[in-house]
C-alpha positions in Angstrom: -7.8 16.2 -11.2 -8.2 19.3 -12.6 -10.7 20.3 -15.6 -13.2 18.2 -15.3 -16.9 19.1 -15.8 -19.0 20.5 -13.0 -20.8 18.1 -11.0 -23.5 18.5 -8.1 -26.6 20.6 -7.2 -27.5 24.2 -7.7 -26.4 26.5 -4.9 -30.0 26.0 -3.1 -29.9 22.5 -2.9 -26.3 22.7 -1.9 -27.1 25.2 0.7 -29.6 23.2 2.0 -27.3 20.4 4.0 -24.9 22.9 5.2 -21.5 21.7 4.3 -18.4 23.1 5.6 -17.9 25.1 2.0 -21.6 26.7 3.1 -20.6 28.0 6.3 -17.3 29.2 5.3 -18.6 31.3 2.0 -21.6 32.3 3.8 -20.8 36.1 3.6 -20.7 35.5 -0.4 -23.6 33.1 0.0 -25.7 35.5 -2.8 -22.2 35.6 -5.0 -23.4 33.2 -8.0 -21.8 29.9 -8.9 -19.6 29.9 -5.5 -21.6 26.6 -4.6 -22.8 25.3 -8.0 -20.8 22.3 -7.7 -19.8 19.4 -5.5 -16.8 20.4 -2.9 -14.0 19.4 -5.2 -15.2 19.4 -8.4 -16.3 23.1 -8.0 -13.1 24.5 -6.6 -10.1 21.7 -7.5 -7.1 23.8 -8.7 -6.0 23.6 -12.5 -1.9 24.0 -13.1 -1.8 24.4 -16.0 -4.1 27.6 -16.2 -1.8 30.6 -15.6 0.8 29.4 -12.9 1.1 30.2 -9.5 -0.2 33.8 -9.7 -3.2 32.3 -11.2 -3.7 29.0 -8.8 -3.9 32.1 -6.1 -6.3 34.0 -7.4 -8.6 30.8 -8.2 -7.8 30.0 -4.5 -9.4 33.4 -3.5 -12.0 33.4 -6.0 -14.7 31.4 -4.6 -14.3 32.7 -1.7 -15.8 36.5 -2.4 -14.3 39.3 -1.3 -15.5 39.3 2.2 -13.5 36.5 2.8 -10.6 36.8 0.1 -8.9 39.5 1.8 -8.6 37.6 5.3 -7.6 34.4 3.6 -4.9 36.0 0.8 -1.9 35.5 3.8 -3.1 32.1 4.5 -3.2 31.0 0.8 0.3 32.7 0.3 1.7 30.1 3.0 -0.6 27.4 1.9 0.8 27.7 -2.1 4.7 27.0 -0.7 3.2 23.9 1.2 1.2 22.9 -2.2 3.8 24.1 -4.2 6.2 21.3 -2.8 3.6 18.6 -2.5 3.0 18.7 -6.3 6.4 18.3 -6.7 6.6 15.3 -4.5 3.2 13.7 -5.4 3.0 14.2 -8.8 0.2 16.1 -10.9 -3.0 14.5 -11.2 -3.2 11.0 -11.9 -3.2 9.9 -15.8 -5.0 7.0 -17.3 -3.2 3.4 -17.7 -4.4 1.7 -20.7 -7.8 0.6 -21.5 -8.4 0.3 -17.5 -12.3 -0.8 -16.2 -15.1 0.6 -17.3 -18.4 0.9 -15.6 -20.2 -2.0 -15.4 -17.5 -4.4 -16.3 -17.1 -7.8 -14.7 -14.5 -8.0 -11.9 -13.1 -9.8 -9.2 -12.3 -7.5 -6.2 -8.7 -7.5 -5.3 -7.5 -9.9 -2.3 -7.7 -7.8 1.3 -3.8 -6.8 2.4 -2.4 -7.5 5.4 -3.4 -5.8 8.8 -2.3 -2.4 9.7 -4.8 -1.7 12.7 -3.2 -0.2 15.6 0.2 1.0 14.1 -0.7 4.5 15.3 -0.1 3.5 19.0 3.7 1.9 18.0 6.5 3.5 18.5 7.7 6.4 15.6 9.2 4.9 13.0 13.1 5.0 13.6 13.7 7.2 10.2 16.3 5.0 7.7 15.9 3.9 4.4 13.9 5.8 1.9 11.6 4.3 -0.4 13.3 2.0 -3.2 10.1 0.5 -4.9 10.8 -0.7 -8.0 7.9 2.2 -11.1 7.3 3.7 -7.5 10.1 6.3 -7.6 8.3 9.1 -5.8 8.6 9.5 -2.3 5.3 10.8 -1.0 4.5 13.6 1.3 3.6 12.5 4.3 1.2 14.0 6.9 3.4 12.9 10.2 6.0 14.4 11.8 9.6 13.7 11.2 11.7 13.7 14.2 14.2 16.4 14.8 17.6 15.3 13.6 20.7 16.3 15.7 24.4 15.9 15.9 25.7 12.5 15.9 27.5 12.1 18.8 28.4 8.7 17.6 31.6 6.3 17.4 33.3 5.3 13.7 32.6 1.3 13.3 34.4 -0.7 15.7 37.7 -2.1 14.2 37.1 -5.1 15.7 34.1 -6.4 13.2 35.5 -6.6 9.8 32.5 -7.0 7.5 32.5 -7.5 3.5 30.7 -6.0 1.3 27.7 -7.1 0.6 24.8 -4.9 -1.7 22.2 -4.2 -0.1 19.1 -6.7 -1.0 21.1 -9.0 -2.4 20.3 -12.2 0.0 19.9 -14.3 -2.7 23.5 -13.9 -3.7 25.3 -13.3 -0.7 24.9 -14.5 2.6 25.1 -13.3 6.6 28.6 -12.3 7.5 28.7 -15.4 10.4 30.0 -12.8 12.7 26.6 -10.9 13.0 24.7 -14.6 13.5 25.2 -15.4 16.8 24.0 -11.1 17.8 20.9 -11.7 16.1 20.7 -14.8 18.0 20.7 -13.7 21.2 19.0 -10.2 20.4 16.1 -12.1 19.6 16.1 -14.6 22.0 16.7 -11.6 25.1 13.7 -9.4 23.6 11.6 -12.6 23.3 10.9 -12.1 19.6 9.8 -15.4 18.3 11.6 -17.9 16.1 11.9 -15.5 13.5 13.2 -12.7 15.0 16.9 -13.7 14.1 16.3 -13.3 10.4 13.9 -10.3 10.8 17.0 -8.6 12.3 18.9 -9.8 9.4 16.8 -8.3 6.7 16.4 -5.1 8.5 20.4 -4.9 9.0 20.6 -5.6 5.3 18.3 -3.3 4.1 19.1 -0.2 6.3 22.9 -0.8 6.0 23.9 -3.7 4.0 25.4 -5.3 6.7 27.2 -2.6 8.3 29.1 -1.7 5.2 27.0 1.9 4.7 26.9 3.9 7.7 25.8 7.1 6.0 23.9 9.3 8.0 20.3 9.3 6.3 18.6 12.2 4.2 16.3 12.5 8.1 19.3 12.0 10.1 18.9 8.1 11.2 22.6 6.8 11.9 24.4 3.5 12.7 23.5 -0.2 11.8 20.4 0.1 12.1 19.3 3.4 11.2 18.1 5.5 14.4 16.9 8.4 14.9 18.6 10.0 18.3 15.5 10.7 19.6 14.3 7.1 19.2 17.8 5.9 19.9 18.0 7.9 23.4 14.4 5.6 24.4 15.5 2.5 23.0 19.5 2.5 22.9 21.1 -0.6 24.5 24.5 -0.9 25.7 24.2 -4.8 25.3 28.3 -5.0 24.8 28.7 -4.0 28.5 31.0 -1.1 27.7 29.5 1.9 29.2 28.1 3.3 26.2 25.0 2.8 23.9 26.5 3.3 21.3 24.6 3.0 17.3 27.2 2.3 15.6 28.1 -0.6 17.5 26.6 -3.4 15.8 26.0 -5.3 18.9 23.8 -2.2 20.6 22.0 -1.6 17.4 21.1 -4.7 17.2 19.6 -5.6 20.6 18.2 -1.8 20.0 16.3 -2.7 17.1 15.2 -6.5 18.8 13.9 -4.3 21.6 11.9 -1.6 19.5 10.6 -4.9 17.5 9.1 -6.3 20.7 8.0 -2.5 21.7 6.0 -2.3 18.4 4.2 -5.7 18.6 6.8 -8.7 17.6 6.4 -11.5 18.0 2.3 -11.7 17.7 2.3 -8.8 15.1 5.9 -9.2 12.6 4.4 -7.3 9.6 3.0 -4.4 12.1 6.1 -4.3 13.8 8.1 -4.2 10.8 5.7 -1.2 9.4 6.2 0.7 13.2 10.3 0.7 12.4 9.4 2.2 8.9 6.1 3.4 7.7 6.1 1.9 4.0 4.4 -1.6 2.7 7.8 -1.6 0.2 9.8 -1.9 3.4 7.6 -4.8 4.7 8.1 -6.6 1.9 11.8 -6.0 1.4 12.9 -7.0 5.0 10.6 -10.1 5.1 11.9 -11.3 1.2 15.4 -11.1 2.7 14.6 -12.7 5.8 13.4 -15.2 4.1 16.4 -15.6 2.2 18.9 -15.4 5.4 16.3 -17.5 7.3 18.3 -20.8 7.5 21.9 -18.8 7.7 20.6 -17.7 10.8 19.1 -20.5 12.2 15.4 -20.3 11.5 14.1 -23.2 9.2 11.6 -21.3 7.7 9.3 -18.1 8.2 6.0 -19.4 6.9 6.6 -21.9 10.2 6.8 -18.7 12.2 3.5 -17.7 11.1 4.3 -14.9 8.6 2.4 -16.8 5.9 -0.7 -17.6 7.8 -2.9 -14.1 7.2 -5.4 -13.1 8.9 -8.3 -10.1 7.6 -8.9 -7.2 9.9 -12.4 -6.4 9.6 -13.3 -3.0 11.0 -16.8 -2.3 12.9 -17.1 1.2 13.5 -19.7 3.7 15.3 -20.1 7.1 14.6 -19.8 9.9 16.5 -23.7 10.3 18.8 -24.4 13.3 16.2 -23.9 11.4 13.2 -25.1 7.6 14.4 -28.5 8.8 12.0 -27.2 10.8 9.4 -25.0 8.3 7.8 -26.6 5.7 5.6 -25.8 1.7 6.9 -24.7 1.2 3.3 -22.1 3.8 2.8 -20.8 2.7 7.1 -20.6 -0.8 5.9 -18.6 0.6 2.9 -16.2 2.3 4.5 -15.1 0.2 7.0 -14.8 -2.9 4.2 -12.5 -0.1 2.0 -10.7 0.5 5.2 -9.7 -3.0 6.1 -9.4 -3.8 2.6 -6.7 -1.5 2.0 -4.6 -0.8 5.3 -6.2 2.5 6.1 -7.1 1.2 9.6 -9.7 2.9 11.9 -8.5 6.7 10.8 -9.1 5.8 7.3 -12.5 4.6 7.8 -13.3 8.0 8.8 -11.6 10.0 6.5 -13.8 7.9 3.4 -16.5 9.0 5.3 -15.3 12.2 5.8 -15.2 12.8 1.6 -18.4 11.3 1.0 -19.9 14.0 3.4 -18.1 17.0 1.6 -18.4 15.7 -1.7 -22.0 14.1 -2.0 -23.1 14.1 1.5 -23.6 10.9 1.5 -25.0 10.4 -2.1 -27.9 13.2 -1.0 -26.2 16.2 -2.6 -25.7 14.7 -5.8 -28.4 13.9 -8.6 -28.3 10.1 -9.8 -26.6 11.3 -13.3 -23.5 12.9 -10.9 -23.8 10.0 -9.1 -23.5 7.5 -12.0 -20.5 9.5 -13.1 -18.5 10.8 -10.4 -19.8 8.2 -7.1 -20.2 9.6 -4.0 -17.1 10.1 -3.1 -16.4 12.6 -6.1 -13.6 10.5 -8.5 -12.3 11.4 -11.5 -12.9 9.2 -14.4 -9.0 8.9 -14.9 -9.1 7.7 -10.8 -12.1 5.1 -11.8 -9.9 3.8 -14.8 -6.9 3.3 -12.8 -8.1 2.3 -9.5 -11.7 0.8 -9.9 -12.7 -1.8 -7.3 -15.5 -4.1 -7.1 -16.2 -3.6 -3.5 -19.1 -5.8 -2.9 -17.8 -8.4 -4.9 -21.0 -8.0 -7.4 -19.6 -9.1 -10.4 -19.5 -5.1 -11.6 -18.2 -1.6 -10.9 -21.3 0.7 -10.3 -19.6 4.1 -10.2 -22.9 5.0 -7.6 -22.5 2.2 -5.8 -21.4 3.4 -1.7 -19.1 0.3 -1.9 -17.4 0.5 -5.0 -16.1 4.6 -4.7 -15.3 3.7 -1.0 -12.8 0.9 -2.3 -11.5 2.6 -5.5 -10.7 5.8 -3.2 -8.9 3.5 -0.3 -7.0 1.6 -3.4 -5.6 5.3 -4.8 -4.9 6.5 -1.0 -3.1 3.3 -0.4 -1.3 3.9 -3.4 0.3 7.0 -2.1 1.0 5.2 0.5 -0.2 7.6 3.2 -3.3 9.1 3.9 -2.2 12.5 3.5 -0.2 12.0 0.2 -3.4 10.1 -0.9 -6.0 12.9 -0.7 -3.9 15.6 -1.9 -3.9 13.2 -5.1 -7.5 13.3 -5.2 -7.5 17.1 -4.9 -4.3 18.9 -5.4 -4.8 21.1 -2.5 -3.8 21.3 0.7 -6.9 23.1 2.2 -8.9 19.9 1.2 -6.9 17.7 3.1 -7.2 19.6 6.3 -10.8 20.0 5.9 -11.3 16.3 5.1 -9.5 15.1 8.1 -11.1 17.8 10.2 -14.6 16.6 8.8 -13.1 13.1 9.8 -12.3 14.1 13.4 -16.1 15.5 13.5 -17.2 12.2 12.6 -14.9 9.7 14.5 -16.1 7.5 17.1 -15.5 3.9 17.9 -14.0 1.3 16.2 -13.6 -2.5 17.3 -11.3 -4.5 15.2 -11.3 -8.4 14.9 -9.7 -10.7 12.0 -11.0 -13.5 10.3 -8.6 -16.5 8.0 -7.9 -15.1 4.6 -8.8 -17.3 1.8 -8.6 -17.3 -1.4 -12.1 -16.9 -3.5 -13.0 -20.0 -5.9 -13.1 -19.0 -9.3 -16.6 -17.7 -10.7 -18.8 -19.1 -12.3 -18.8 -16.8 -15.4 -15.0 -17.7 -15.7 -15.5 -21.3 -17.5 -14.5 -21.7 -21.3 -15.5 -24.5 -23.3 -12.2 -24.6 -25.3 -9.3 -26.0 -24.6 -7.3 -22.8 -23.0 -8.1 -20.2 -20.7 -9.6 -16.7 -22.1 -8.6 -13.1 -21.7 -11.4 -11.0 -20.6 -10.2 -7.7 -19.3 -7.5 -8.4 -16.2 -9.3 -11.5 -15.4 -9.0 -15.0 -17.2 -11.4 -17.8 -18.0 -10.8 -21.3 -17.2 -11.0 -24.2 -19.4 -14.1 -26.5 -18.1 -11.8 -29.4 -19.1 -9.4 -28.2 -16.3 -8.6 -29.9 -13.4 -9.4 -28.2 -9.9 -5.8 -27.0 -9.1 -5.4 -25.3 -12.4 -8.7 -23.8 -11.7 -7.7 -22.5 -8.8 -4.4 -21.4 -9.5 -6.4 -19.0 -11.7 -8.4 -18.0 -9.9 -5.2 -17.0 -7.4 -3.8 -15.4 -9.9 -6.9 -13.1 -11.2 -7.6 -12.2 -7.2 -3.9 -10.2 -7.8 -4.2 -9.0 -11.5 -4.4 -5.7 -10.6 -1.6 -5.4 -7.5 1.3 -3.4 -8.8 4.8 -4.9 -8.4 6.8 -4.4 -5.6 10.4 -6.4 -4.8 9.5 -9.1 -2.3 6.0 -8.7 -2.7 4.5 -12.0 -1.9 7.5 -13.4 0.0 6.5 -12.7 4.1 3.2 -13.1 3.6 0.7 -14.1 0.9 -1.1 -11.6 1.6 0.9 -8.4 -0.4 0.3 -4.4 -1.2 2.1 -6.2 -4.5 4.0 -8.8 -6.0 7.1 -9.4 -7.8 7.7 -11.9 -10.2 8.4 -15.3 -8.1 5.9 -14.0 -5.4 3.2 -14.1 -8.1 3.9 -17.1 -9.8 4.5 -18.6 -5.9 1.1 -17.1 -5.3 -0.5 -19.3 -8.1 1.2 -22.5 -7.3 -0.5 -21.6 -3.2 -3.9 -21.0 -4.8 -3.4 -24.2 -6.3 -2.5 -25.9 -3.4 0.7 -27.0 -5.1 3.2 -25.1 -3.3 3.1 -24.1 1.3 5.5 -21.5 1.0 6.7 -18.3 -1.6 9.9 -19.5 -3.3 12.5 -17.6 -5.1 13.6 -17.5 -9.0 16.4 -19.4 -7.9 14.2 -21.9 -6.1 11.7 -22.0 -8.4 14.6 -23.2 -11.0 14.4 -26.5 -9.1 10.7 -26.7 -8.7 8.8 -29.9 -10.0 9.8 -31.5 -12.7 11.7 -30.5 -15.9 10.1 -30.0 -18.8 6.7 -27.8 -19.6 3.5 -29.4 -18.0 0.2 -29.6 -19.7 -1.8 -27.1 -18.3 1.3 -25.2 -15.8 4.6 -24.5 -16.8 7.2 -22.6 -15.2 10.0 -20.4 -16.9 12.9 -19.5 -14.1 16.4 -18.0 -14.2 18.3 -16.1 -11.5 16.5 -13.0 -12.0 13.1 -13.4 -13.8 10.3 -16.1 -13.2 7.2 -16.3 -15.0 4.7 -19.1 -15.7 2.3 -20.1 -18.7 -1.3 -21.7 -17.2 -3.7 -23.2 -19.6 -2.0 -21.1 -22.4 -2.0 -17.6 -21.0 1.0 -16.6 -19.9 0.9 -15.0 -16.2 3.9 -12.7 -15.6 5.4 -8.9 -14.1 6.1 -7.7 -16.9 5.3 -4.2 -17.7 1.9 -3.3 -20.1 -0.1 -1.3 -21.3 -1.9 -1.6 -17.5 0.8 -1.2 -15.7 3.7 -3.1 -14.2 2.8 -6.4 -12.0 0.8 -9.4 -12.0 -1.0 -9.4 -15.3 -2.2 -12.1 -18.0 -0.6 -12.3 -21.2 -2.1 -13.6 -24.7 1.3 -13.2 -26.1 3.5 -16.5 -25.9 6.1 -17.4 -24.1 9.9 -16.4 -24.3 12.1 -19.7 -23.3 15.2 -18.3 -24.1 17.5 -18.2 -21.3 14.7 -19.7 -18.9 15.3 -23.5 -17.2 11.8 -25.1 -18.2 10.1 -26.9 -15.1 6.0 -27.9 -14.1 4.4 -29.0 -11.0 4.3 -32.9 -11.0 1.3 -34.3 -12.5 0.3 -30.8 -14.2 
């Protein structure tokens, strides 16, 4: 973030709609070029520039010295804070590639899945840390960790022998059959749904591989399935009858976890229930790909009958606080709460978009239309419009001016982060800005109603026909042959709505709407959009698919750990480029070796 040119008004014109940086510097008001720029283009730290000593006395600087000597403590405290956040989030964001430029042709990414109303579920229970696949980082997060204390817990009972098994391995290795009938009755007892006996499965694999890693966790979660003692002591069950609720008997954590499950919204909201027991899309995805592995171990027949794979849109109407109903533009509302749904940010994000656009252009006023047409109102980088850009009002171009466009591209890179917290501090490395933005955000909150319309996918474009023979690469997005048939249209046009979604394991296998994708959840993903396939299948499925042989327009390369398809000569795979690791096109040919060959009948 840091470096980059000055953008925004002369101090007068700042001045003149009193932003929080006016009132706090007021004493230095007269001190020039303390206001000459946009809030965090003017005062965004630089690491590389001297070190610590350095990023202090930048941190002081604008301030003047009426206030610098009153805020030098503060800062002291605040660069520890920083200090570990920029080891944890990274330094600002590079450039990917060749990325989107501004005015380029592009089809917005697909909505995700809902997220409203996870703040009123239960805290998270505290297990497994993040495993996502060119996601190593484990963000900071703005919520508060539960206090950990002494386990006061039993070894594994010696009565419940289980093998190993990996963790996230379903595909390979199934339920120990013990463990069945307990999920069985834990879901039937906390009235979970028909697939609440393989949801319990995947979280049990995924926290503690069955029982065969009871490690107490880097936050101090315990037993099979990873409590916290504080959550544990509100939601232990002694469903064994022995006295004692006991986590690390697999029967109590078991009907524990069914019975948090049902607390945070199971069976009408799985994926938000899922998110409640741990606050990470990855996780999500994880427990729902290996539920849908163990699903007919444990006697569920499938989970897209369950409902998983029907989505649904949140769409977010908002009203701002009585103060602010007139000061905030209809446009830049609308964009905000389209961003917010968009990208999981629910009604707290909505406010904190709006909360940057008022410190950083106030609302597009503060900034002159060349700032505008380089920075957007929300104040990004040109490395965060390269990586992130978002066509938010499905206009067929990124307008970096455009309310709706910086609104989306901001929720993409905070969603990215994958907390709201982490995801401001990696629009400005400082920890000051991320208190002041959510304090602007509280100033502006008011009320939000949220309702959810049927996800579909878009048809392709019109500006996406070719005349020849094979689709054409333009940017992330292909063209379609006009010689195509309709499903091969519109397995493109599937596949360009997720060009852009980074990969994540499972992602595309609970529902088809996904943060990201991995290999057979994209290519299942196509097949959907083409109306050739109901439900996400597996490499190993997908090995059996159709018909053997490569089709004329789809073809489908599968082994045991790797799936990737070729449609109307472009090859769409996860393999890693120059834009990054996920769902991408390909002009680059196929590589059969090792692959079983299959296509959809008749294609």
């Amino acid at each position: 973030m840091a470096g980059r040119p000055g953008v925004g008004l002369k101090m007068t014109r700042r001045a003149s709609w009193e932003s929080p940086r006016t009132r706090l510097a007021a004493a230095d008001a007269a001190r020039r070029g303390v206001l000459s720029r946009p809030n965090s283009a003017a005062i965004r730290p630089t690491p590389a520039e001297g070190g610590v000593r350095a990023r202090q006395r930048e941190f002081l600087a604008p301030l003047g010295p009426a206030l610098a000597g009153r805020a030098r403590l503060a800062s002291q405290l605040a660069l520890l804070v920083t200090g570990f956040l920029l080891l944890t989030a990274g330094s600002a964001i590079a450039a990917e590639g060749e990325g989107v430029k501004q005015g380029d042709a592009i089809v917005a990414p697909s909505l995700e899945s809902k997220a409203e109303g996870r703040t009123e579920r239960p805290a998270e229970t505290g297990g497994t840390t993040a495993r996502t696949e060119g996601e190593p980082e484990v963000e900071p997060s703005t919520a508060p960790s539960e206090p950990a204390t002494e386990s006061p817990s039993t070894p594994p009972s010696a009565s419940l022998l289980i093998p190993s098994v990996p963790s996230s391995s379903c595909a390979a290795s199934g339920v120990p059959p013990v463990l069945v009938p307990i999920y069985q009755r834990a879901a039937s007892a906390y009235a979970l749904g028909p697939q609440g006996p393989a949801i319990l499965a995947g979280i049990n694999a995924v926290e503690t591989a069955f029982g065969t890693n009871l490690n107490v966790s880097s936050a101090g979660a315990e037993g099979w399935m990873q409590f916290m003692p504080s959550t544990w002591a509100t939601y232990g069950v002694d469903a064994n009858g022995d006295g004692k609720a006991d986590p690390y008997n697999p029967e109590d954590a078991i009907f524990a976890a069914a019975s948090y499950l049902h607390a945070a919204g199971m069976p009408s909201d799985t994926y938000g229930a899922i998110f409640a027991y741990n606050h990470a899309d990855w996780y999500v995805a994880e427990v729902l790909a290996d539920a849908a592995c163990y699903a007919s171990e444990v006697g569920v027949e499938s989970l897209g009958g369950a409902g998983l794979l029907e989505p649904q849109l949140p769409v977010l109407e908002c009203e701002p606080a009585k103060s602010w109903r007139k000061r905030i533009p209809a446009a830049y509302m609308k964009a905000f709460e389209d961003a917010a749904g968009r990208y999981e940010l629910g009604r707290r994000g909505v406010w904190a978009l709006a909360a940057v656009a008022r410190l950083e252009s106030n609302f597009g006023r503060g900034m002159t239309k060349r700032e505008l047409r380089h920075a957007g109102p929300l104040g990004l980088e040109p490395s965060e419009w390269k990586r992130y850009a978002v066509d938010g009002d499905e206009d067929g171009r990124i307008r970096h001016a455009d309310p709706a466009d910086s609104a989306a591209t901001l929720a993409r890179l905070i969603w990215s982060r994958k907390s709201l917290g982490a995801g401001l501090f990696t629009h400005n490395h400082a920890e000051w800005y991320v208190h002041e933005v959510l304090q602007e955000a509280r100033e502006l909150r008011g009320k939000c109603t949220v309702s959810y319309v049927e996800w579909k996918i878009a048809p392709l474009p019109a500006g996406l026909e070719t005349a020849g023979p094979t689709a054409v690469l333009a940017g992330n997005l292909a063209s379609a042959p006009r010689s195509a048939p309709p499903a091969v249209k519109a397995a493109i046009a599937a596949a360009n709505s997720i060009s852009t979604t980074p990969y994540i394991w499972g992602g595309g296998h609970g529902s088809w709407i996904s943060p990201g994708y991995d290999c057979s959840g994209a290519v299942s993903f196509a097949l959907y959009g083409a109306g050739l396939l109901e439900r996400p299948l597996t490499s190993g499925e997908l090995e059996r698919y159709g018909e053997p042989g490569p089709g004329r327009w789809i073809t489908i390369y599968a082994s045991p750990t790797h799936t990737y398809a070729e449609i109307a000569g472009l090859r769409w795979d996860t393999v890693g480029d120059a834009s990054g690791t996920g769902p991408r096109w390909h002009v680059e040919p196929p590589y059969p070796e090792g692959f079983v060959v299959r296509h959809p009948t008749g294609y």
